[in-house]
C-alpha positions in Angstrom: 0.0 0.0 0.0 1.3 3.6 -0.8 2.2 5.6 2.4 1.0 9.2 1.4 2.2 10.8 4.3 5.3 10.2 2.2 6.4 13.8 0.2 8.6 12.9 -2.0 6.2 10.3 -3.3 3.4 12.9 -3.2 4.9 15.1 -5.2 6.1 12.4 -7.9 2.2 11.4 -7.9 1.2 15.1 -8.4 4.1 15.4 -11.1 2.6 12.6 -12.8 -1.0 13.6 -12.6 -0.1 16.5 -14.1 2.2 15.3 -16.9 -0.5 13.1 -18.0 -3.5 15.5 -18.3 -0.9 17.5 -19.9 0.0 14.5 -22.8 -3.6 14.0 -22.7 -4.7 17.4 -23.5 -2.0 17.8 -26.2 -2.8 14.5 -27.9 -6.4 15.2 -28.5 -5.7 19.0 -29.3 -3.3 17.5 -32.2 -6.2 15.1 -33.5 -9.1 17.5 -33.3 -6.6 19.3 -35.7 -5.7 16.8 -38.2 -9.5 15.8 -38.2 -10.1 19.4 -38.9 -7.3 19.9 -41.4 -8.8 16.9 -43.1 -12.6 17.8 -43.2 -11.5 21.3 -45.2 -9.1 18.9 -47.5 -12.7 16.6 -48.4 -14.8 19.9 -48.8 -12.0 21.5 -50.7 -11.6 18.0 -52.9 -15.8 19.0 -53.4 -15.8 22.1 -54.5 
């Protein structure tokens, strides 16, 4: 069982909380804009 009255491991838990929303957020930002980038590419192709 993790001690949490621990610090040093608290903060490495925190750090990687943090790191992770942070991949997370960046990851799905970077899709939303290929998806984008290819949506004006197929109505571009249309017109």
């Amino acid at each position: 069982m993790a001690d949490f009255t621990d610090t040093r491991f608290l903060a490495f838990l925190i750090f990687d909380v943090v790191a992770i929303s942070i991949a997370v957020w960046w990851i799905s930002w970077k899709l939303k804009s290929k998806l984008q980038e290819v949506e004006d590419r197929k109505s571009r192709k249309r017109n």
